[in-house]
C-alpha positions as CSV (number, residue, x, y, z in Angstrom):
1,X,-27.1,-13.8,5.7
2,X,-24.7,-13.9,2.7
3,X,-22.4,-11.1,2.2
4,X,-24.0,-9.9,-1.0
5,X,-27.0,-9.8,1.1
6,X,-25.7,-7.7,3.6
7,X,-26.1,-3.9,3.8
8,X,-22.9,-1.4,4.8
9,X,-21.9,1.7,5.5
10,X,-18.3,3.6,6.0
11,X,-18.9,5.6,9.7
12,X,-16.3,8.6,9.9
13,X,-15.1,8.9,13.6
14,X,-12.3,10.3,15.8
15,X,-9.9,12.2,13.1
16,X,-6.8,13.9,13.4
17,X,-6.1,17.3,11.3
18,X,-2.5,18.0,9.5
19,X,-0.9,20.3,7.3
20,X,1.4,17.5,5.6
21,X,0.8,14.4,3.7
22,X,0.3,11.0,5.5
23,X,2.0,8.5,3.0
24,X,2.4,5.0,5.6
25,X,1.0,3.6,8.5
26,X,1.9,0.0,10.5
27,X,0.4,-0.4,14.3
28,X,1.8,1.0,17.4
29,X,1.6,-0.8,20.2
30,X,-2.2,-0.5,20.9
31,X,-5.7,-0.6,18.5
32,X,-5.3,2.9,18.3
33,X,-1.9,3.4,18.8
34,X,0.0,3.7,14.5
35,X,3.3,4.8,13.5
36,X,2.7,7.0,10.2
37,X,4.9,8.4,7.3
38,X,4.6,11.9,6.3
39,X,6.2,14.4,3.3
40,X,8.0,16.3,6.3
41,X,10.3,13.3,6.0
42,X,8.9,12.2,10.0
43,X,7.9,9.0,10.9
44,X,5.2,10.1,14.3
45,X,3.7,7.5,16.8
46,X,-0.3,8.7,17.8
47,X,-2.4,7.7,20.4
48,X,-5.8,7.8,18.8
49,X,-7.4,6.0,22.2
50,X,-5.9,9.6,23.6
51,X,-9.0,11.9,24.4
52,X,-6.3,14.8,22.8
53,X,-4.3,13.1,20.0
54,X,-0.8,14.5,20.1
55,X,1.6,12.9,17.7
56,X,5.4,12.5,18.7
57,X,8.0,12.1,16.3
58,X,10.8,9.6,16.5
59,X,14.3,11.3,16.9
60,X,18.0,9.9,16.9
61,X,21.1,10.7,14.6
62,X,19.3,9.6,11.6
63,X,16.1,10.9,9.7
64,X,14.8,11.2,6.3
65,X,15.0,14.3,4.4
66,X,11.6,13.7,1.9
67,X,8.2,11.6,1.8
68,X,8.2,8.6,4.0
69,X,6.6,6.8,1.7
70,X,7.5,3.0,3.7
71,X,6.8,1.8,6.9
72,X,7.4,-1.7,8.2
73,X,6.8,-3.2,12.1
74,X,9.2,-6.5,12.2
75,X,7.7,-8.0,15.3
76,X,10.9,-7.4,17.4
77,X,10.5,-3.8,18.5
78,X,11.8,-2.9,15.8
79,X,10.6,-0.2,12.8
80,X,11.8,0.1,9.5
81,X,11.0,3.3,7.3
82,X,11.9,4.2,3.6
83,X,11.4,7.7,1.7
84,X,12.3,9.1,-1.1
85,X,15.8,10.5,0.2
86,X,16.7,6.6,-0.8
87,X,17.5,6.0,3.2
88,X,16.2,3.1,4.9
89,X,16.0,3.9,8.6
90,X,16.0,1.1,11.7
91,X,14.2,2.1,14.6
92,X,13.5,1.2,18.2
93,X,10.1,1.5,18.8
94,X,10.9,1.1,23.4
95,X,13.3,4.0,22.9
96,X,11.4,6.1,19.5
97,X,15.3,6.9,18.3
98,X,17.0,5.7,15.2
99,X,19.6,2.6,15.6
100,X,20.8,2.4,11.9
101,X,20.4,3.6,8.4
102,X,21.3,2.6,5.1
103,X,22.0,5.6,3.1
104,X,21.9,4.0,0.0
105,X,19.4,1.3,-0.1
106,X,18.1,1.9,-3.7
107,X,19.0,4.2,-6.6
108,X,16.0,6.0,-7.0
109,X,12.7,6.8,-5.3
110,X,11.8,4.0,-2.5
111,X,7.6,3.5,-2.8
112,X,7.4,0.8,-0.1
113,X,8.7,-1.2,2.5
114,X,6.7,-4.7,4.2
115,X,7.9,-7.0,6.8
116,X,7.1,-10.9,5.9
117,X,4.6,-12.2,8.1
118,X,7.3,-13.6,10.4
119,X,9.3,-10.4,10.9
120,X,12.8,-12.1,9.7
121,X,13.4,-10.4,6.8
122,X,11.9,-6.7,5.1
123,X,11.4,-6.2,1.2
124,X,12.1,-2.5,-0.3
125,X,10.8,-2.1,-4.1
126,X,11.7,1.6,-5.5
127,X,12.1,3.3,-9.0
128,X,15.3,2.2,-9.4
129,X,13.1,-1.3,-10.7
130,X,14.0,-3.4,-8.2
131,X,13.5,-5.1,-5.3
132,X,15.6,-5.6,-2.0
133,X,15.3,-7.9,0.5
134,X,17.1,-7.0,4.2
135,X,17.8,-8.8,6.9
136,X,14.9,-7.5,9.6
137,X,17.6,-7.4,12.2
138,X,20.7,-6.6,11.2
139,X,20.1,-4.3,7.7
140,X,22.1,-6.8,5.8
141,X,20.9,-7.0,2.4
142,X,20.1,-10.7,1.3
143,X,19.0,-10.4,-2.3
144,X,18.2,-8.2,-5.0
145,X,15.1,-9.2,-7.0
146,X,15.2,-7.8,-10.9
147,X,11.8,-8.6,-13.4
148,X,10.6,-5.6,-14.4
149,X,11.7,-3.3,-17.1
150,X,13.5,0.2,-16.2
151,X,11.5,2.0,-19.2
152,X,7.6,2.0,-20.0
153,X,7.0,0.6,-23.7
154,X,7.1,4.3,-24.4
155,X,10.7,4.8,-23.4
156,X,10.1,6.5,-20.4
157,X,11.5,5.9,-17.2
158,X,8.9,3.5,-15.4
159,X,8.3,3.2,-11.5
160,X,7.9,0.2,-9.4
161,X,4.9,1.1,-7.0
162,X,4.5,-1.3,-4.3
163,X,4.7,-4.7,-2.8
164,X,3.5,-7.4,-0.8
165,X,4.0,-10.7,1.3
166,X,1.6,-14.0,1.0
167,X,-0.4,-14.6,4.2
168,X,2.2,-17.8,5.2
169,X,5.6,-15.9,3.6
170,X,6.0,-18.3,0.9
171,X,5.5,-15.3,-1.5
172,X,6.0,-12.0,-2.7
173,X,4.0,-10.0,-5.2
174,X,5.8,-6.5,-6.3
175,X,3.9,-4.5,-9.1
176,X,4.8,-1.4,-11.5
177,X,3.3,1.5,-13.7
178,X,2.0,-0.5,-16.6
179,X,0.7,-3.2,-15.0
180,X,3.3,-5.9,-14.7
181,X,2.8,-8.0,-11.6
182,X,5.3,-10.3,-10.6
183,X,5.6,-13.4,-8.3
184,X,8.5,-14.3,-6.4
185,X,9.0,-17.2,-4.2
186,X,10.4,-15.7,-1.2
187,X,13.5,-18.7,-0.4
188,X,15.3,-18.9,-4.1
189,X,14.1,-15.3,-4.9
190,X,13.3,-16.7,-8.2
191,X,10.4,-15.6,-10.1
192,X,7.3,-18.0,-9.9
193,X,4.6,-16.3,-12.8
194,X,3.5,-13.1,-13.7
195,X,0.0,-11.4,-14.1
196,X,-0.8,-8.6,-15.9
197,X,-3.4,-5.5,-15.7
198,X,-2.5,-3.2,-18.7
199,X,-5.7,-1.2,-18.3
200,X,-4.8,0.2,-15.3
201,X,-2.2,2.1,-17.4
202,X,-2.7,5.0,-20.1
203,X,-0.3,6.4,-22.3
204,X,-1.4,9.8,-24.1
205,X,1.0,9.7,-27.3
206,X,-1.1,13.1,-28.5
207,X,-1.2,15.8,-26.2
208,X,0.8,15.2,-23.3
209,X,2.8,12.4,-24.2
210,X,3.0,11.6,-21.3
211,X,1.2,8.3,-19.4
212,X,-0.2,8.0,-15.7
213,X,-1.5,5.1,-13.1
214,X,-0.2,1.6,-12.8
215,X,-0.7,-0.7,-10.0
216,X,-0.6,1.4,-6.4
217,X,-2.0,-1.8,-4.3
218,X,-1.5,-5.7,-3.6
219,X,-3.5,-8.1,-1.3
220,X,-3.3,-11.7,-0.8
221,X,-6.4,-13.6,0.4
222,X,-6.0,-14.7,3.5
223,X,-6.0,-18.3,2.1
224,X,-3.3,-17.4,-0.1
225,X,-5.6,-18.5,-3.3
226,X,-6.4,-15.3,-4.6
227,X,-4.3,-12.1,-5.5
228,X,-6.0,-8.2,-5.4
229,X,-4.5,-6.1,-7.6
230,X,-6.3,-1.8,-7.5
231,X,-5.0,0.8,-9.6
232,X,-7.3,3.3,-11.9
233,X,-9.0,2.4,-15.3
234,X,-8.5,4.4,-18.4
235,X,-8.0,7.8,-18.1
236,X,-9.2,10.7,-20.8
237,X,-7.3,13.8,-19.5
238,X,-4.4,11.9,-18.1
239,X,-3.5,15.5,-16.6
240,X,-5.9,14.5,-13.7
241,X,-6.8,10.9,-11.8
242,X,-10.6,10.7,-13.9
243,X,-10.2,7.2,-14.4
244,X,-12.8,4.9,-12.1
245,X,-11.6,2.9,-9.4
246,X,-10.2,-0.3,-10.2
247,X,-9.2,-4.2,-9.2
248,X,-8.7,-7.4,-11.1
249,X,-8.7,-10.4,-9.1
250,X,-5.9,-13.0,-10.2
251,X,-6.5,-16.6,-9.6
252,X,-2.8,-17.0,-8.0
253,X,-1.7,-21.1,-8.9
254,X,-3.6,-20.8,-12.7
255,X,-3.0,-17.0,-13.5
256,X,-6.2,-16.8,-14.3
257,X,-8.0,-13.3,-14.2
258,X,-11.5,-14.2,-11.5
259,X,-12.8,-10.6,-12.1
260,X,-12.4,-6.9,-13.5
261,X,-14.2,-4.8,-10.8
262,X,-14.6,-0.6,-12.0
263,X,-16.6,1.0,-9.8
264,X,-19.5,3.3,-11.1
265,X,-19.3,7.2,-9.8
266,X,-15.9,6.6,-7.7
267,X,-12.9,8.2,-9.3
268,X,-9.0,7.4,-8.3
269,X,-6.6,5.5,-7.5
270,X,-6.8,2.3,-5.4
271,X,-3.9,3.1,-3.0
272,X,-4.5,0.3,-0.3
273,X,-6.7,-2.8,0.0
274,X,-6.7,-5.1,2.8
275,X,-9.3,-8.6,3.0
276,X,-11.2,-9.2,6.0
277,X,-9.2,-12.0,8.1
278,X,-12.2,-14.9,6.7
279,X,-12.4,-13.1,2.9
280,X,-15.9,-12.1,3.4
281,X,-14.8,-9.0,2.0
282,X,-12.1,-6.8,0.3
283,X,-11.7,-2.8,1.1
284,X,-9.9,-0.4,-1.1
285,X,-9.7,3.1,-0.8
286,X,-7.6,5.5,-2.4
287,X,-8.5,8.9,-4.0
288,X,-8.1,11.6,-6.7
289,X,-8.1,15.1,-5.1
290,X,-11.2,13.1,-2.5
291,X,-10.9,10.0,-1.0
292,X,-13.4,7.1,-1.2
293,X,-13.9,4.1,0.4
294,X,-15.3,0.4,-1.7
295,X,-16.2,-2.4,-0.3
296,X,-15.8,-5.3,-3.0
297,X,-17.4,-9.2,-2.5
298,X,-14.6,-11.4,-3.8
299,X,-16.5,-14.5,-4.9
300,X,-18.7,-12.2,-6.5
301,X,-16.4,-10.3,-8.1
302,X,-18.5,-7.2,-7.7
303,X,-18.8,-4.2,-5.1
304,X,-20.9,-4.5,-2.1
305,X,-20.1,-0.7,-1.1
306,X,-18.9,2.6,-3.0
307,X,-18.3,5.5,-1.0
308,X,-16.6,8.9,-1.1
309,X,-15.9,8.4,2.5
310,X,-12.7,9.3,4.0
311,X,-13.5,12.5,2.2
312,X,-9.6,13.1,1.9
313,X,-7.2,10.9,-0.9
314,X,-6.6,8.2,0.9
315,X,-2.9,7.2,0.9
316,X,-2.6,3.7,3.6
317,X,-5.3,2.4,6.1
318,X,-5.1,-0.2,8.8
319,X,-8.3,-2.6,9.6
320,X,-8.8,-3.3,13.2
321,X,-8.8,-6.3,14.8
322,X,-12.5,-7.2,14.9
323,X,-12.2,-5.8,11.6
324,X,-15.4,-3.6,12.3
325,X,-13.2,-0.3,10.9
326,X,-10.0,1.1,10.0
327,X,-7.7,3.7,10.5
328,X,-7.5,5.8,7.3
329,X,-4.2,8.1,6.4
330,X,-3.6,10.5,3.5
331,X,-4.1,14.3,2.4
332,X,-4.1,16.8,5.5
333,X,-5.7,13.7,7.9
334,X,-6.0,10.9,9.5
335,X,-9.2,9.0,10.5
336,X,-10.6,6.6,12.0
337,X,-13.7,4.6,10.1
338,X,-16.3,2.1,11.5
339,X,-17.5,-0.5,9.1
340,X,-21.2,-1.5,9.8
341,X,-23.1,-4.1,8.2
């Protein structure tokens, strides 16, 4: 049975209550077992095999001091977090303590932090507008990346949302608030192309003056063909996240756009979107003051699935290994979510 013939459904299962803000999440060391980011400026390890799931903070002589916004595993027992205190933290995940921190690592906000897929080297993108790369290692910074603008064509101060690595390395995407996505070939650190999604940014030059969304969400497919892009569409009352749910599918060697995907009652920002490991499908899941949960057919270039399920604003998830479900982090919770179909 084709995809698009298939019928799914989002299960909600084991979840874990809590009074912050759950902004990252990598693995631990088992399919239950994450390290997560919260606004308490903590980075926790859980146990959600655990029948009681009590999470335990890393400790050491450094810690953030505001939203751990980055998380990054770099295959060597080692943990990398970033926050909004600017710090980049090295941890050592046999011990749970802090082994070294980079006070300064950018000069404004840090949104993200990823691991390439071999674990060598970590990239940091922050407002600030640029992005860092590290040695994975030994903290060392390699490179510093610089293609998008500091201000929005509005002459506001813009914000560089988030970043990712190509399946085999060979690339990075990073992505800002109005919808420049750039492409980076990961050993000159030149820029390759860029793509653009200017809907998923609105400027209200009226009322507010004042503008909202830009991309939150990168994916590669996982035969490096194909680049996911989520963020929100317009916006009316850019006071509140109204605008639908949205991803445009990039054509990565041509630059072409494949597919403008809104969804119908879903409202929010695409936070986090992952492909299943043979493309059958793409997940996205995000929120405005709810979470939801789409599932989208990439050849298709239409959703399969569109559900307000987490029911909290989804802020990172993590697909399994049979990808069958995912573990879902954000507002006041994290879950875990079976994907049947």
């Amino acid at each position: 049975m084709s995809t698009t013939q298939r019928t799914f459904q989002i299960k909600a299962g084991k979840k874990l209550s809590r009074k912050d803000i759950v902004f990252s999440l990598v693995p631990g060391s088992g399919e239950e077992s994450v390290y997560f980011g919260s606004s308490d400026g903590s980075v926790y390890l859980a146990d959600f095999s655990a029948e009681k799931i009590e999470p335990v903070a890393l400790t050491g002589d450094h810690r953030h001091t505001s939203y751990v916004t980055g998380l990054a595993r770099t295959g060597k027992g080692r943990l990398v977090s970033g926050s909004y205190d600017r710090r980049l933290i090295w941890w050592d995940t046999e011990t749970g303590k802090s082994i070294r921190v980079v006070e300064a690592a950018h000069g404004k906000w840090i949104r993200k932090v990823k691991a390439s897929p071999d674990g060598k080297i970590i990239a940091s993108v922050a407002d600030d507008m640029v992005c860092r790369i590290w040695d994975a290692e030994t903290a060392t910074l390699l490179s510093v990346w610089k293609g998008h603008e500091e201000m929005t064509p509005h002459h506001y101060p813009s914000m560089l949302f988030t970043c990712e690595f190509s399946p085999d390395g060979a690339y990075l995407a990073t992505a800002d608030k109005v919808g420049l996505i750039v492409l980076w070939d990961v050993a000159s650190g030149k820029m390759v192309k860029t793509f653009e999604a200017p809907i998923m940014y609105t400027w209200d030059p009226n009322q507010r003056r004042h503008s909202i969304g830009g991309v939150r969400s990168l994916a590669f497919s996982p035969d490096g063909k194909m680049l996911a892009v989520g963020g929100m569409g317009k916006v009316g009352n850019i006071d509140h996240l109204e605008g639908k749910a949205r991803v445009s599918l990039f054509h990565l060697e041509k630059g072409e756009v494949l597919a403008e995907i809104e969804t119908g009652d879903i409202k929010g920002l695409v936070q986090r979107l992952a492909f299943h490991p043979r493309g059958e499908w793409l997940l996205a899941s995000g929120g405005d003051n709810k979470g939801f949960a789409v599932l989208i057919d990439p050849q298709a270039g239409k959703t399969l699935l569109e559900e307000k399920n987490p029911p909290f604003h989804v802020h990172d998830f993590m697909l399994n290994s049979a990808a069958n479900g995912f573990i879902a982090a954000g507002h006041n919770q994290i879950a875990i979510c079976g994907i049947e179909g």
